[in-house]
C-alpha positions in Angstrom: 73.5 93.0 118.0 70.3 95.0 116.5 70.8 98.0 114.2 68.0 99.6 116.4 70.4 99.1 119.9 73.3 100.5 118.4 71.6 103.6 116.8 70.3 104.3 120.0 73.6 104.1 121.8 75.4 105.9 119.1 72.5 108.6 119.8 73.6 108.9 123.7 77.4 109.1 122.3 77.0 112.3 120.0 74.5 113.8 122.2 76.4 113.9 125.2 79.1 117.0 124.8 80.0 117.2 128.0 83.5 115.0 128.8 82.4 114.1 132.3 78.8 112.9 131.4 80.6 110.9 128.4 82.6 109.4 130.9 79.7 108.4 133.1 77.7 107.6 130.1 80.4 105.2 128.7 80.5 103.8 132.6 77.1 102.9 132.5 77.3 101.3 129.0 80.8 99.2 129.3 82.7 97.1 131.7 86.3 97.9 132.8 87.5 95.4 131.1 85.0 96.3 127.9 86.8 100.2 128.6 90.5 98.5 128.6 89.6 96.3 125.7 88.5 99.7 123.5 91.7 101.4 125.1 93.9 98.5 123.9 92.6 99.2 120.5 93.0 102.7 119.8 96.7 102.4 120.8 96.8 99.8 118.1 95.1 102.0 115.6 97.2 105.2 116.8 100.5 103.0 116.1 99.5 101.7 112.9 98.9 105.0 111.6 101.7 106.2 112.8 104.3 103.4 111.0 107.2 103.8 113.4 107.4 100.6 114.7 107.2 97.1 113.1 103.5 95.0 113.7 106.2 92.3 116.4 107.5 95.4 118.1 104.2 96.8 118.6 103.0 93.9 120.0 105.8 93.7 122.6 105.3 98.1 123.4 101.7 97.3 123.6 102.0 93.9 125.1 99.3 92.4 123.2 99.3 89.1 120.4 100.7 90.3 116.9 97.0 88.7 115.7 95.3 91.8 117.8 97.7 94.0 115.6 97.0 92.6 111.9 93.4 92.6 113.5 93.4 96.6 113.7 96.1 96.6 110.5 93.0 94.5 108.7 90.4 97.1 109.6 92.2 100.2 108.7 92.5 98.7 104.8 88.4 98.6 105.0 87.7 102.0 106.5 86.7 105.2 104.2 89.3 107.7 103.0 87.1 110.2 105.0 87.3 108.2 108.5 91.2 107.4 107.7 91.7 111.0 107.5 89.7 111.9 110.4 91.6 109.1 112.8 94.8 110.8 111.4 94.4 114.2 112.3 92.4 113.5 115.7 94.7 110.3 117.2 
């Protein structure tokens, strides 16, 4: 992946306010199972933050591998105070 690529995508992202040209944008950009993927991930993330359930009985709500969960769990102990609290208040 190239810096330059991913700029430019990011670019389409946070100039596109409209929720139905997002939509179509992110269409374009990402396969259904690309789309699912990201979905399965931000259910991770929103359960970790949340800390009601254990990693094993997300993994079964979810119905994805425990390794998917420390994966996300992993992530969240690199991101930025300022992103943690963003992903907080917004998932």
């Amino acid at each position: 992946m190239t810096e330059k690529g991913w700029k430019n995508f990011l670019k389409f992202v946070q100039a596109t306010n409209d929720p139905k040209m997002l939509s179509e944008l992110l269409d374009l950009f990402l396969t259904p199972e690309e789309k699912a993927s990201i979905e399965t991930r931000c259910l991770i993330v929103k359960a970790l933050l949340e800390q009601k359930l254990t990693q094993r009985e997300m993994s079964k709500h979810l119905t994805v591998s425990i390794a998917k969960i420390t994966r996300g769990s992993n992530e969240l102990k690199r991101i930025s105070p300022k992103l943690l609290a963003f992903l907080r208040e917004n998932l």
